[in-house]
ZAZA-573822 format. One record per atom (N, C-alpha, C): residue number from 1; x, y, z; residue in three letters. Coordinates in steps of 0.05 Angstrom, whole numbers. Last residue first. Layout:
<rs>
{nr NUM&xx X&yy Y&zz Z&rest ALA}
...
</rs>
This chain:
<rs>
{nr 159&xx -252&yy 664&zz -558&rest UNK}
{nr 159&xx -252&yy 671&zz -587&rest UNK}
{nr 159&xx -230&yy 687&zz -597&rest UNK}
{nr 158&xx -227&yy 602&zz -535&rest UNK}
{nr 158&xx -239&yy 619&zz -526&rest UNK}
{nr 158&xx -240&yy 636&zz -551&rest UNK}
{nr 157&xx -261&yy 525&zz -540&rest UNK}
{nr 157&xx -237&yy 555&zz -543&rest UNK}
{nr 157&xx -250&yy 591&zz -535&rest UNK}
{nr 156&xx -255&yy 465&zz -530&rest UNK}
{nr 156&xx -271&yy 481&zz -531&rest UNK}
{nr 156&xx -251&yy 507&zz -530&rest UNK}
{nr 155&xx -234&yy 415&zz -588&rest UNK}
{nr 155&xx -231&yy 428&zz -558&rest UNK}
{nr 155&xx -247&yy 452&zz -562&rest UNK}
{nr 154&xx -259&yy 362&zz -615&rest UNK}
{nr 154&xx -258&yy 382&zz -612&rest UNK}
{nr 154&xx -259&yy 409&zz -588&rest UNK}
{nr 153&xx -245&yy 290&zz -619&rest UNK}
{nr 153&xx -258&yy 312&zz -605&rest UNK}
{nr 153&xx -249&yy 343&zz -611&rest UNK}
{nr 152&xx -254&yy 234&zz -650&rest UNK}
{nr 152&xx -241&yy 256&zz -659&rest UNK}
{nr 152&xx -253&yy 273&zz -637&rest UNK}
{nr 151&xx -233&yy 164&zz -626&rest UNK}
{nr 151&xx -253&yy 186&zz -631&rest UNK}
{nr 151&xx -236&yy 210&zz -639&rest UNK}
{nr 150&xx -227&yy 98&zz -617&rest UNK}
{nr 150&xx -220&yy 114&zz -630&rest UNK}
{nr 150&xx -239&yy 138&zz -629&rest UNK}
{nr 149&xx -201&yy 29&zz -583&rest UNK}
{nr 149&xx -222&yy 55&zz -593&rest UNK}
{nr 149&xx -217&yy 79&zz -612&rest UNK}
{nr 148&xx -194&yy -36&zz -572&rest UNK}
{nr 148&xx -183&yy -7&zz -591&rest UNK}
{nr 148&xx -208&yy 5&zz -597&rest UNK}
{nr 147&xx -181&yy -93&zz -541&rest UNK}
{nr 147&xx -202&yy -77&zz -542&rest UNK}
{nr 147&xx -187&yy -41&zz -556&rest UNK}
{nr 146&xx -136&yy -117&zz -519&rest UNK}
{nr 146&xx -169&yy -123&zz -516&rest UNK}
{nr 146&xx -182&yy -117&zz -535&rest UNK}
{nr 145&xx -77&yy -155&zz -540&rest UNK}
{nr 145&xx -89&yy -120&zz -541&rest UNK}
{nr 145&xx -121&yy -137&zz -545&rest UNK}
{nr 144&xx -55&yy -190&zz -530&rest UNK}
{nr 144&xx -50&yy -184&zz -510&rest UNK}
{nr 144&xx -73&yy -155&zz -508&rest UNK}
{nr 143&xx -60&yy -221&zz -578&rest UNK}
{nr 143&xx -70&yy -232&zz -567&rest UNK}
{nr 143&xx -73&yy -203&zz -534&rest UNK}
{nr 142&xx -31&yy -164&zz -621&rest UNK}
{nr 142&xx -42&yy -198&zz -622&rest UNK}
{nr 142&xx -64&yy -201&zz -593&rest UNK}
{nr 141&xx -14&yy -109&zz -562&rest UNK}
{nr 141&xx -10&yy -133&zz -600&rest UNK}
{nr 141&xx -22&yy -156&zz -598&rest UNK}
{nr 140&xx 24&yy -82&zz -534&rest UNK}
{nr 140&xx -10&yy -78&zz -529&rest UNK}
{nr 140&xx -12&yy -92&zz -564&rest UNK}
{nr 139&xx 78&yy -84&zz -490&rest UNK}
{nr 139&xx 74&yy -95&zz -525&rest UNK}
{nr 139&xx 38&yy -105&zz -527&rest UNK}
{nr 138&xx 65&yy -54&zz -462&rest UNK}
{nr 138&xx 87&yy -44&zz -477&rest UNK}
{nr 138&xx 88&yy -59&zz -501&rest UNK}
{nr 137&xx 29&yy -81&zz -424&rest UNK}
{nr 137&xx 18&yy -52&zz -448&rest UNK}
{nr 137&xx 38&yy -39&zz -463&rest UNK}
{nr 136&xx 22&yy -113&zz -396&rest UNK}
{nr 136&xx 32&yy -121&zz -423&rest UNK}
{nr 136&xx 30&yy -87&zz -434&rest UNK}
{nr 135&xx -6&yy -110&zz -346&rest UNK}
{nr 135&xx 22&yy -120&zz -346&rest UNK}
{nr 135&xx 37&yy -128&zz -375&rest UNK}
{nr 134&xx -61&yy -132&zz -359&rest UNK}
{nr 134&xx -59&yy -126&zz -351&rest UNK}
{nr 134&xx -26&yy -128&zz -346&rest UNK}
{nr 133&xx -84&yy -128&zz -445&rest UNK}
{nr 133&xx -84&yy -152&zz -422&rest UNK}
{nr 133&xx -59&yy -135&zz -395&rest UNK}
{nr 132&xx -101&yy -61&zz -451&rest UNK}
{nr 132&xx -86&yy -78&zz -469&rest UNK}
{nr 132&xx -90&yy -97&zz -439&rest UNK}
{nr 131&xx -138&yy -24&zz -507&rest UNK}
{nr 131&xx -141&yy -35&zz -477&rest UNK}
{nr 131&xx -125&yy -60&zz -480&rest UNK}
{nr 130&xx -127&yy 43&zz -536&rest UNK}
{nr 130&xx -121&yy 17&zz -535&rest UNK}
{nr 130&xx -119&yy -1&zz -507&rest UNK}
{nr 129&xx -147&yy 93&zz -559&rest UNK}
{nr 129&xx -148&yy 87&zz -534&rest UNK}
{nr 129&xx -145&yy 50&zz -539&rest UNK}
{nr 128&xx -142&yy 153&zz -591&rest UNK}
{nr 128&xx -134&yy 120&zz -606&rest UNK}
{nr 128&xx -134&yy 110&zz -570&rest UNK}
{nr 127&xx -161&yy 219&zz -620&rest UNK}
{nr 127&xx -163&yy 202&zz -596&rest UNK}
{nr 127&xx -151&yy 167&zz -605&rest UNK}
{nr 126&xx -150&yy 275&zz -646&rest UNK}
{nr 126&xx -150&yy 243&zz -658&rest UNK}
{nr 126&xx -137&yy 230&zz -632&rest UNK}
{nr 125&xx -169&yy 338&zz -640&rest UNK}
{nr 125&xx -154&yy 315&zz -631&rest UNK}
{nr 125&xx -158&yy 289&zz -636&rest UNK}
{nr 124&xx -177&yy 403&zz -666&rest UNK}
{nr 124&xx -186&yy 379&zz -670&rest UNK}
{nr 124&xx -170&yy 350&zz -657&rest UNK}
{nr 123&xx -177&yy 457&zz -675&rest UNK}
{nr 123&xx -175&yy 451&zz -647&rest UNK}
{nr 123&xx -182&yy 425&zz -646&rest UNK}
{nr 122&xx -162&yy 458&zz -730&rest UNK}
{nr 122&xx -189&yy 469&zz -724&rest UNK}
{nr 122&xx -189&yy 454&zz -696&rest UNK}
{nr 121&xx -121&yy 402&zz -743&rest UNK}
{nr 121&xx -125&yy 429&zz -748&rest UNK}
{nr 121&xx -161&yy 440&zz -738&rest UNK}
{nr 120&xx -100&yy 353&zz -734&rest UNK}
{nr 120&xx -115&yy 352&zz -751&rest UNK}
{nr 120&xx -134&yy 382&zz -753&rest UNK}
{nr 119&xx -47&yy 346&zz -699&rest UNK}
{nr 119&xx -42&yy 369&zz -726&rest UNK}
{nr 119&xx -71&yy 363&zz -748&rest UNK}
{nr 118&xx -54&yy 316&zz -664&rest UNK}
{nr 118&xx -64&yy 340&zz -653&rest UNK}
{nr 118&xx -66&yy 363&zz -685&rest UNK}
{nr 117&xx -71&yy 255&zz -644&rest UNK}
{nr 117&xx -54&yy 268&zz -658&rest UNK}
{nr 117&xx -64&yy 298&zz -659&rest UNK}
{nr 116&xx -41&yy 196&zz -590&rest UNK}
{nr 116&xx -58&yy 225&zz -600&rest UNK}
{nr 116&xx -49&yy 242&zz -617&rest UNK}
{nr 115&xx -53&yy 144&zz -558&rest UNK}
{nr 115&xx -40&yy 157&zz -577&rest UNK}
{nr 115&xx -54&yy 177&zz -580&rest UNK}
{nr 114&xx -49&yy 104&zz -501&rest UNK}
{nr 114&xx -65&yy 123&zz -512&rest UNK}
{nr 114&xx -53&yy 141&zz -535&rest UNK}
{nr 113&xx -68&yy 33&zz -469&rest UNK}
{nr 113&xx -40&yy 54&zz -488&rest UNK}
{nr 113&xx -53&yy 68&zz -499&rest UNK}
{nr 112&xx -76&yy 14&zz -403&rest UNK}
{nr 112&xx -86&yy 29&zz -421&rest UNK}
{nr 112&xx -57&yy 43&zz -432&rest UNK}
{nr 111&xx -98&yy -51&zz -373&rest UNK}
{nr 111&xx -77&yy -24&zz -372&rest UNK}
{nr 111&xx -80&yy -12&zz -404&rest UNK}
{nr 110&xx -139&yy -85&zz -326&rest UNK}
{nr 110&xx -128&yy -74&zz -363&rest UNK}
{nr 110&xx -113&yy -54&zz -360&rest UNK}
{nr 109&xx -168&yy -83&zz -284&rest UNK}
{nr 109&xx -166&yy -109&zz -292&rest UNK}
{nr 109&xx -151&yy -106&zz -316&rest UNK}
{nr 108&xx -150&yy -42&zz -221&rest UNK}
{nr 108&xx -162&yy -45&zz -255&rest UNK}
{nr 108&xx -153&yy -67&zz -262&rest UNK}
{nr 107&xx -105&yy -32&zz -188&rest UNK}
{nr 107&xx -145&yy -48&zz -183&rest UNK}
{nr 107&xx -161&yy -44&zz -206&rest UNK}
{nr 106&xx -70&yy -7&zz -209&rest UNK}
{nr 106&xx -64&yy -28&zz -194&rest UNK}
{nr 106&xx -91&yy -47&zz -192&rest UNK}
{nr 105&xx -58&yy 27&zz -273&rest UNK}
{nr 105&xx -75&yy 33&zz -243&rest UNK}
{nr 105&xx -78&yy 1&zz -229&rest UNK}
{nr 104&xx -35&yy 59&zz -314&rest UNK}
{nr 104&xx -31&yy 39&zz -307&rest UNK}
{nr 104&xx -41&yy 36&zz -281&rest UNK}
{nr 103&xx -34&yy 85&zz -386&rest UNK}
{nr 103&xx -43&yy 79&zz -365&rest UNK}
{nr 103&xx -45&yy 59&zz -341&rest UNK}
{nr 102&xx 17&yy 119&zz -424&rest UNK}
{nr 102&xx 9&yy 105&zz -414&rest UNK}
{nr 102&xx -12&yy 97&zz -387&rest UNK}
{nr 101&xx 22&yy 162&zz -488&rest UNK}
{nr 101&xx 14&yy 150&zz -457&rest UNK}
{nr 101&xx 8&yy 129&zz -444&rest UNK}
{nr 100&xx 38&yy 197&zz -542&rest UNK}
{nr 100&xx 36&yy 172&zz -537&rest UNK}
{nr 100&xx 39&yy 169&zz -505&rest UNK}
{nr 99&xx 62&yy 251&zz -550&rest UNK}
{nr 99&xx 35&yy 232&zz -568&rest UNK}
{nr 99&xx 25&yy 208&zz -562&rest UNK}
{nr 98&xx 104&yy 263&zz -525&rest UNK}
{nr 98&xx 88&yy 276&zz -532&rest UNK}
{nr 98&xx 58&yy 265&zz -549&rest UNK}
{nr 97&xx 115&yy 202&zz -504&rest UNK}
{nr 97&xx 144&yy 222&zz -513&rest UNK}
{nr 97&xx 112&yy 235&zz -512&rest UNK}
{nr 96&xx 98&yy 173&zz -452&rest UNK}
{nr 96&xx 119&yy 162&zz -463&rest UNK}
{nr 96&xx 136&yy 181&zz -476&rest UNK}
{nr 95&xx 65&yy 199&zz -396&rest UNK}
{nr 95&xx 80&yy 206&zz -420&rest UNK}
{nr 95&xx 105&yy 189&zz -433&rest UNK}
{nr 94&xx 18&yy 173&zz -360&rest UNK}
{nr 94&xx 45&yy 173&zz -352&rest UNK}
{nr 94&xx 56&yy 176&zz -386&rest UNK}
{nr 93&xx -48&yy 188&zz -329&rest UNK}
{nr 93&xx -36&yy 182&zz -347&rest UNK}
{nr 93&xx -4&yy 186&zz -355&rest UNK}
{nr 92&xx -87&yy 210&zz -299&rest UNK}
{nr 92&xx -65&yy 185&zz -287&rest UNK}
{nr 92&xx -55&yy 172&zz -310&rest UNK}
{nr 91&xx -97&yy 267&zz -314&rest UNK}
{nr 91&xx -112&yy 240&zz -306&rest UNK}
{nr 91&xx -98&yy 216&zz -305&rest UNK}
{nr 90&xx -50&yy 299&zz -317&rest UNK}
{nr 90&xx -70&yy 315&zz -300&rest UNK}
{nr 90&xx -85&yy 279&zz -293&rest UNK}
{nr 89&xx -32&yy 287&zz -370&rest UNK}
{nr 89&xx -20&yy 279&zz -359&rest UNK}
{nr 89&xx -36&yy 286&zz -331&rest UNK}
{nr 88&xx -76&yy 318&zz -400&rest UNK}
{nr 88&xx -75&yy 285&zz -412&rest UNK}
{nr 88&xx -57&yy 279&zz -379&rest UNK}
{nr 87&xx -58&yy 371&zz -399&rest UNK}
{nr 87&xx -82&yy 359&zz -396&rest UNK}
{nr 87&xx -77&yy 330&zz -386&rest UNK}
{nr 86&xx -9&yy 368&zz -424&rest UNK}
{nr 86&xx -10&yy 371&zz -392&rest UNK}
{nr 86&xx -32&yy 367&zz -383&rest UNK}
{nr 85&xx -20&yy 364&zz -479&rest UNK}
{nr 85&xx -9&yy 342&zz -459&rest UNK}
{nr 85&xx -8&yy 346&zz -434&rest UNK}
{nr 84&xx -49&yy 414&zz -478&rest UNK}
{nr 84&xx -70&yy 386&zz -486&rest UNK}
{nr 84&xx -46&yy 360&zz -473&rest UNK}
{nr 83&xx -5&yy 448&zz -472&rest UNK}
{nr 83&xx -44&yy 446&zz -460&rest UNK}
{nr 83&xx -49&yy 422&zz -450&rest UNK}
{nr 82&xx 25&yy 431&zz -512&rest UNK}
{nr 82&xx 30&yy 432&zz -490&rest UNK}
{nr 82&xx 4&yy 435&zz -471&rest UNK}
{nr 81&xx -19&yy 445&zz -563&rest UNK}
{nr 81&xx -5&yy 415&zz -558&rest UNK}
{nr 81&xx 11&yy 410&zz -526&rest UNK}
{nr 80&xx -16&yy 496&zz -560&rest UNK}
{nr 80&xx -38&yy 486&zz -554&rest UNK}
{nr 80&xx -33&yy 456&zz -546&rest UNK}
{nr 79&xx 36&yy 510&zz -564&rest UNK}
{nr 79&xx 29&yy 524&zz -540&rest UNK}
{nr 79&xx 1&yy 497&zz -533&rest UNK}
{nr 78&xx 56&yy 488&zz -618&rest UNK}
{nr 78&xx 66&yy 478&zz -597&rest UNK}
{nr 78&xx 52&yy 490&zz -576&rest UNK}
{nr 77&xx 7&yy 529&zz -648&rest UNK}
{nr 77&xx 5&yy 508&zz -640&rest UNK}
{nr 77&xx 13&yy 491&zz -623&rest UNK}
{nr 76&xx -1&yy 587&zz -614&rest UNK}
{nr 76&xx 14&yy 583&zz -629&rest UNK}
{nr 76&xx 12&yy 542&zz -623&rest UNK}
{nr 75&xx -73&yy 616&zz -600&rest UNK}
{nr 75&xx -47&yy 612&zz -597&rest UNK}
{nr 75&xx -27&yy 591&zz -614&rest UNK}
{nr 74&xx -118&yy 632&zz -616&rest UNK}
{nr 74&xx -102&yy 654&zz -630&rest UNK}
{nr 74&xx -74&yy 638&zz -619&rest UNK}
{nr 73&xx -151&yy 607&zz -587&rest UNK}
{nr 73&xx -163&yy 605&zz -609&rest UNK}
{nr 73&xx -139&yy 615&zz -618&rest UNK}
{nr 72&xx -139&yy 570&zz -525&rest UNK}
{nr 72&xx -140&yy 601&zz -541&rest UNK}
{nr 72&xx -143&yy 593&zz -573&rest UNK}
{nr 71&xx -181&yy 523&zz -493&rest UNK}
{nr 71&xx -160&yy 529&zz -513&rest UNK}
{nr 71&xx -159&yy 564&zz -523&rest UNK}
{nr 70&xx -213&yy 494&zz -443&rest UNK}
{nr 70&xx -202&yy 512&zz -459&rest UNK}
{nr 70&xx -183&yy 523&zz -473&rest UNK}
{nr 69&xx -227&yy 437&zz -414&rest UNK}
{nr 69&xx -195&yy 457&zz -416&rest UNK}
{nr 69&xx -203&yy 469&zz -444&rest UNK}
{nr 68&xx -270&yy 413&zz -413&rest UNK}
{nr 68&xx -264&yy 428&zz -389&rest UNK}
{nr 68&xx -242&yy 437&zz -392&rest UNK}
{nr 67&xx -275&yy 387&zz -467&rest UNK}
{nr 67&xx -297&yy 403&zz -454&rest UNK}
{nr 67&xx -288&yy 418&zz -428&rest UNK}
{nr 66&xx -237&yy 348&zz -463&rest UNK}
{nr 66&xx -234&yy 368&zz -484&rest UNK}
{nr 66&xx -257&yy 394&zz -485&rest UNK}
{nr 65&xx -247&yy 321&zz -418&rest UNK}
{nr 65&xx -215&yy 328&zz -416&rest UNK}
{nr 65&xx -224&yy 351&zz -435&rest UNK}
{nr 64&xx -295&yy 297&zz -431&rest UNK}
{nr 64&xx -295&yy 304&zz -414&rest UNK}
{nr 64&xx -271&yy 336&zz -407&rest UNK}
{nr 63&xx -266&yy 263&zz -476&rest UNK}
{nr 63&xx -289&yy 280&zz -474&rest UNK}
{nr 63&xx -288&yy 303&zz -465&rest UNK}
{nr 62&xx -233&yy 234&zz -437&rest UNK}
{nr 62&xx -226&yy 255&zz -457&rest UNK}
{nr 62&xx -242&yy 272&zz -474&rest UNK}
{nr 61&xx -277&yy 203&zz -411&rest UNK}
{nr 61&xx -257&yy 221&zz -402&rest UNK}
{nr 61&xx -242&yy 240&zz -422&rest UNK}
{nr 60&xx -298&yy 176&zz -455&rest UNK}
{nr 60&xx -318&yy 185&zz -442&rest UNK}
{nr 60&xx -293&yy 219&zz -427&rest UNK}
{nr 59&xx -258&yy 141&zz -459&rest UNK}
{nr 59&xx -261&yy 156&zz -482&rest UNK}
{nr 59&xx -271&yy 185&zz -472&rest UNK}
{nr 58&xx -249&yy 106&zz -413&rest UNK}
{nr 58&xx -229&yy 129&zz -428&rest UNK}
{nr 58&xx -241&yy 149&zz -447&rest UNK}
{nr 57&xx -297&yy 80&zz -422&rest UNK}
{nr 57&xx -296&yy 93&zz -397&rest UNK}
{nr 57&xx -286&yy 121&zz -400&rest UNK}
{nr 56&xx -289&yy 62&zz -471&rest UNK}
{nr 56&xx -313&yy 85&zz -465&rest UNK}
{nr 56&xx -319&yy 92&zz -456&rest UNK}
{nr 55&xx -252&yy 15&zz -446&rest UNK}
{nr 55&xx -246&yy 40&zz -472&rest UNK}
{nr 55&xx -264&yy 61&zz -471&rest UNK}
{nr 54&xx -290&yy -3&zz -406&rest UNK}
{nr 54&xx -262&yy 6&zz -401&rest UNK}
{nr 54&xx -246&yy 29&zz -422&rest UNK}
{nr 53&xx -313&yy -36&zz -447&rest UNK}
{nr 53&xx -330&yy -23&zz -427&rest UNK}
{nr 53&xx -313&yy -3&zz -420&rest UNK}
{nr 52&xx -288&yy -66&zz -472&rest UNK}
{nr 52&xx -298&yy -50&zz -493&rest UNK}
{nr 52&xx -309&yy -30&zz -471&rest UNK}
{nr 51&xx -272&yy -105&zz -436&rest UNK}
{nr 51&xx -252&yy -78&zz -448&rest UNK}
{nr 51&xx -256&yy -60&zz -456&rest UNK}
{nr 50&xx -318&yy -136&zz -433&rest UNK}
{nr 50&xx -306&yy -106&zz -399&rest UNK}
{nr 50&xx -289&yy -94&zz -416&rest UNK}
{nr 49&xx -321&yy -156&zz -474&rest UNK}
{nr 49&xx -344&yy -129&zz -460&rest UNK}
{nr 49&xx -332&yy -120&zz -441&rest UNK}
{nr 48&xx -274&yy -185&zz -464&rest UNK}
{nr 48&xx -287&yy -170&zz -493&rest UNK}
{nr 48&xx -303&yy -150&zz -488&rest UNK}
{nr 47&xx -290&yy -224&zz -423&rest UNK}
{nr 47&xx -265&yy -198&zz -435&rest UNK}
{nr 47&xx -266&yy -175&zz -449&rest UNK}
{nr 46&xx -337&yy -241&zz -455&rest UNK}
{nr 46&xx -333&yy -224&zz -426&rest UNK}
{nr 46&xx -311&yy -207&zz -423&rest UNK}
{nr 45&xx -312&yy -276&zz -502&rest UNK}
{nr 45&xx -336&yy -254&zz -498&rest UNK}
{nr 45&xx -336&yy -234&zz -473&rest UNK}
{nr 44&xx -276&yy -309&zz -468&rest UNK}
{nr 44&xx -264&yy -297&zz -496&rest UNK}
{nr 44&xx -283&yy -265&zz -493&rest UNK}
{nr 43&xx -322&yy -332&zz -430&rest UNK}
{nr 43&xx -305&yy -319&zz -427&rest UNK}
{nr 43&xx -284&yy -304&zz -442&rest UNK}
{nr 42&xx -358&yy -359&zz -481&rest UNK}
{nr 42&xx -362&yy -343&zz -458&rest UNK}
{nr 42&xx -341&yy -317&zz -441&rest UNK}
{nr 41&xx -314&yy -395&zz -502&rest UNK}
{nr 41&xx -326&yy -370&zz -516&rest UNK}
{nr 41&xx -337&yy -351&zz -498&rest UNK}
{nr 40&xx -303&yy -430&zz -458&rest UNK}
{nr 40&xx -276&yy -412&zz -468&rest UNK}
{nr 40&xx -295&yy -392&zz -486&rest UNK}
{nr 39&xx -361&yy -447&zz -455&rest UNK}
{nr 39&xx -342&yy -432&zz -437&rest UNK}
{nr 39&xx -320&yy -412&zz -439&rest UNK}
{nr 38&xx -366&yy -474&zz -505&rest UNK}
{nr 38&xx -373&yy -452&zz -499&rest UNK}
{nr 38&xx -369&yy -437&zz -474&rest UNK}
{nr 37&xx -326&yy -518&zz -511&rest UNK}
{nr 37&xx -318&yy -497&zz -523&rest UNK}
{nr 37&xx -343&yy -464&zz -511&rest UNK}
{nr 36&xx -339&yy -548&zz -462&rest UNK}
{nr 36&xx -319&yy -530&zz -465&rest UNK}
{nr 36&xx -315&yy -506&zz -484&rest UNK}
{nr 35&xx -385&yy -566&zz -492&rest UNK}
{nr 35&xx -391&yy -545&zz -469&rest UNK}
{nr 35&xx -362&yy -532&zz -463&rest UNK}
{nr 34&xx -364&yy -595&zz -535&rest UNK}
{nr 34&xx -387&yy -569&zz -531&rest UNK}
{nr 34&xx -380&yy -553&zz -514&rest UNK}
{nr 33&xx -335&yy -631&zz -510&rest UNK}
{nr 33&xx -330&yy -614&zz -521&rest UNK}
{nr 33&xx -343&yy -595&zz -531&rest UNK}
{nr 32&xx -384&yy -668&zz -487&rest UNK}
{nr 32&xx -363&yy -638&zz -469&rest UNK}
{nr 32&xx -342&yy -629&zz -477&rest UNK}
{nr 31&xx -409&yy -683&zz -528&rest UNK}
{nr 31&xx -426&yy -657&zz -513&rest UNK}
{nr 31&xx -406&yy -641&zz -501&rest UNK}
{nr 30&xx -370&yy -713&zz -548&rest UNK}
{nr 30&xx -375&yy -684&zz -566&rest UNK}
{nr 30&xx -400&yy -670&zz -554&rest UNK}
{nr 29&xx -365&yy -750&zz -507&rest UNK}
{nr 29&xx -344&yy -737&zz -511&rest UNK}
{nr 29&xx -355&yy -709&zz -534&rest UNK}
{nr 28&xx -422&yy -775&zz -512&rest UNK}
{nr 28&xx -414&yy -752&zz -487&rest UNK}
{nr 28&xx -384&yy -736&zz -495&rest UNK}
{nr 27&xx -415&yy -800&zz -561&rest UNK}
{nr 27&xx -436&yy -776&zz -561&rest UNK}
{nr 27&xx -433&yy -766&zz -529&rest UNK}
{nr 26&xx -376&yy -831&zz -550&rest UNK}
{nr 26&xx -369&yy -816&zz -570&rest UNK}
{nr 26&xx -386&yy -793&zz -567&rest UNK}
{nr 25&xx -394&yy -865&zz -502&rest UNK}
{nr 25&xx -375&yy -840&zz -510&rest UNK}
{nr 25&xx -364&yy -823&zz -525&rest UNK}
{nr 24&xx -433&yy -891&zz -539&rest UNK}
{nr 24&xx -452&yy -874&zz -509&rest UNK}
{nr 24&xx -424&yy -849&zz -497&rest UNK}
{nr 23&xx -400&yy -928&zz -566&rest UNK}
{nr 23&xx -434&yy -899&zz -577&rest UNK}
{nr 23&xx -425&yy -884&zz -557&rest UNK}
{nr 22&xx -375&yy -954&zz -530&rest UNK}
{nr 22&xx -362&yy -939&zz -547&rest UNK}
{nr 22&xx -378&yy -916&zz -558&rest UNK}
{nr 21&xx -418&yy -977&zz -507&rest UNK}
{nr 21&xx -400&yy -963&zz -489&rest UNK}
{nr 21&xx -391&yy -946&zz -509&rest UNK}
{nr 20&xx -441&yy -1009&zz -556&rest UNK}
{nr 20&xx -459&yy -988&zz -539&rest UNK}
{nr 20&xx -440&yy -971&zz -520&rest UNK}
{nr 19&xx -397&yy -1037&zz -559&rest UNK}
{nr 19&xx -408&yy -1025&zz -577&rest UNK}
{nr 19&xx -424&yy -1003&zz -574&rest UNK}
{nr 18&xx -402&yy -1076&zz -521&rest UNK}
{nr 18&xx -374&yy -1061&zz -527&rest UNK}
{nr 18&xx -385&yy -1040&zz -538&rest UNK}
{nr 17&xx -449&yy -1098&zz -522&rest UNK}
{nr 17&xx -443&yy -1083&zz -497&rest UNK}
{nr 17&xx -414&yy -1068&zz -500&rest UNK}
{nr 16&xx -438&yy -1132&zz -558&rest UNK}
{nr 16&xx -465&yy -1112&zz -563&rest UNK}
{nr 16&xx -452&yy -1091&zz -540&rest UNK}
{nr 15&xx -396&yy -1162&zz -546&rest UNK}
{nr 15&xx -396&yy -1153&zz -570&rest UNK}
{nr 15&xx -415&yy -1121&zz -571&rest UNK}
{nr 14&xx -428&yy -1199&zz -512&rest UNK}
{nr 14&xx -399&yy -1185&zz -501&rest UNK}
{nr 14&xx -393&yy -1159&zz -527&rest UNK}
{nr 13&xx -487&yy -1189&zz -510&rest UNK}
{nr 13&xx -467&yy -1211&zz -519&rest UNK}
{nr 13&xx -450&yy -1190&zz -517&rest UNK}
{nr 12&xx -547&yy -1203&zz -473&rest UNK}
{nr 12&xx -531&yy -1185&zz -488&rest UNK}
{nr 12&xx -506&yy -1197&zz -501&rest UNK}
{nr 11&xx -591&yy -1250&zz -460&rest UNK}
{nr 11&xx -581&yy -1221&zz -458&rest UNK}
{nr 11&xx -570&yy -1217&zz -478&rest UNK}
{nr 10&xx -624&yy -1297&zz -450&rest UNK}
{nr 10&xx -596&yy -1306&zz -468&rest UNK}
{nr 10&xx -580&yy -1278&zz -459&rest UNK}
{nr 9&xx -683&yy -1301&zz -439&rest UNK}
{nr 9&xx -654&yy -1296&zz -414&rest UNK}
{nr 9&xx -634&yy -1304&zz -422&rest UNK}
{nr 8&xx -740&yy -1274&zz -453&rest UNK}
{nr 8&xx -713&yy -1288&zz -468&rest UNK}
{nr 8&xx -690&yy -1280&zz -448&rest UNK}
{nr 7&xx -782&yy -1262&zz -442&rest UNK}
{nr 7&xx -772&yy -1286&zz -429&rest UNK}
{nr 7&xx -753&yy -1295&zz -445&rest UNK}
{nr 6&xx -800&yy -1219&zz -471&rest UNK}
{nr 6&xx -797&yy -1220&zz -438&rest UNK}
{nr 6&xx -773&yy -1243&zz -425&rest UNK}
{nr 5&xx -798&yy -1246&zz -526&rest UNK}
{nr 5&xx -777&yy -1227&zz -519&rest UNK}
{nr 5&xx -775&yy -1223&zz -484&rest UNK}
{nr 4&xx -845&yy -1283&zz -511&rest UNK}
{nr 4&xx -819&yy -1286&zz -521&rest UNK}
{nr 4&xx -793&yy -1266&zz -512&rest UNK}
{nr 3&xx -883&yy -1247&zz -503&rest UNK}
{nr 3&xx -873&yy -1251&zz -483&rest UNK}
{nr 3&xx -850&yy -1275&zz -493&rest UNK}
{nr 2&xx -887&yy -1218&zz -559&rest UNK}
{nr 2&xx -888&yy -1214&zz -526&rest UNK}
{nr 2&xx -879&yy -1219&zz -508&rest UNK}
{nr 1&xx -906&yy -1266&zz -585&rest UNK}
{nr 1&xx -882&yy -1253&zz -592&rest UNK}
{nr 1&xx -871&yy -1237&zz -568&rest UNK}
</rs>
């Protein structure tokens, strides 16, 4: 039987050899659609961590911002809200109206939209740090916005 099959020199038939081409691309065409797709995830992902990295850069800074400017304990709120935006404006941050900033630095990969609310009482600030795709941060939405943070800090005061 052996050597039957050795010595069979009929081969393949035009048919068999279609057939097998057609296999042999169907199962490479859905490896490299695989692999595309995990590239584009890869990278989707990477974005994703540098923004998220970039937000807790910011955050980290306002921290920072709410620890090293002192507040009077006794002063009149518009007083403390003027503080706290002249603060804000001190780190390369550019005032749309009183609550809302922008960040925009040339060798950064993201531009930064920062909201803030100040009337949550007891020297309390509602941080919103939004990481938006580079050259978009006016419309920081859908596809364009990275990465959104959020924290409450409490300013330090005097008694």
């Amino acid at each position: 039987m052996l050597k039957k099959v050795i010595n069979n020199e009929q081969g393949l038939s035009l048919v068999e050899v279609v057939a097998s081409i057609i296999i042999l691309t169907i199962i490479l065409l859905s490896f490299f659609a695989f692999f595309i797709n995990t590239a584009k995830t890869t990278k989707t992902s990477s974005t994703m961590f540098d923004a998220t990295y970039y937000a807790q850069r910011e955050m980290e800074l306002f921290y920072n911002i709410t620890q090293n400017n002192i507040l009077n304990k006794n002063e009149e709120p518009a007083v403390k809200s003027e503080k706290i935006y002249n603060a804000i404006l001190n780190h390369d941050y550019e005032a749309i109206n009183q609550t809302n900033f922008t960040k925009i630095i040339d060798d950064e990969p993201f531009d930064y939209n920062l909201v803030i609310h100040n009337d949550l009482g007891k020297n309390l600030t509602h941080f919103t740090i939004s990481v938006c795709k580079k050259g978009e941060v006016n419309s920081c939405t859908g596809s364009n916005l990275k990465a959104t943070m959020f924290n409450i800090y409490e300013w330090r005061t005097t008694p």
